[in-house]
C-alpha positions, 0 to 999 in steps of 0.5 A, a space after each residue: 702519165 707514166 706508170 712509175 710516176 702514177 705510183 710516185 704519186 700513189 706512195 709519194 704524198 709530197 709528189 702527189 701534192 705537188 702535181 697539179 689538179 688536172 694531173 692529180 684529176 688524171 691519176 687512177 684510183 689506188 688498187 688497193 683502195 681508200 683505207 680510214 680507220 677510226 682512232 679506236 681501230 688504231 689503238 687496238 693495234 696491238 702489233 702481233 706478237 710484238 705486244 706480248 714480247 714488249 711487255 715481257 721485256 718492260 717485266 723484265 727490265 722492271 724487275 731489275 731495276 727495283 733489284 737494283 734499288 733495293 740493293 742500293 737502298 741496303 747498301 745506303 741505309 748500312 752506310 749510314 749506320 755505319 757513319 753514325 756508328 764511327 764517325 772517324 770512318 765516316 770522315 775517312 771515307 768522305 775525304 777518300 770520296 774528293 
């Protein structure tokens, strides 16, 4: 078997797969060796620095979206209030909406 092709097969699981018991039986081990991690090992991955800049990006984003809330939340409630202050205005402004 060639070179390039026991690496295709080393880094190709469909290739591998598809090559036969006796050719998969003639492939050396993989240098670097089988790798199993248990899914407690996974979950503890936490990437490097990417964790921390993630969740200052969600604190960031979060932050602005319940800005934005609160601020459609006053513009709304004074909306109201000044609908059933003056129901005139309310109307004009309804029709000035379709």
């Amino acid at each position: 078997m060639r070179h390039l092709d026991i690496i295709r097969a080393w880094k190709d699981e469909e290739y591998r797969l598809s090559l036969s018991e006796a050719e998969r039986a003639l492939l050396p081990a993989h240098p670097a060796g089988l790798i199993t991690l248990t899914d407690a090992e996974l979950d503890s991955v936490g990437g490097g620095f990417i964790g921390p800049l993630i969740k200052a990006a969600l604190y960031y984003v979060a932050h602005r979206v319940q800005t934005a809330v609160d601020v459609s939340k006053a513009v709304f409630e004074a909306g109201v209030e000044a609908m059933q202050n003056d129901p005139d205005a309310a109307d004009a402004m309804l029709r000035s909406l379709s």
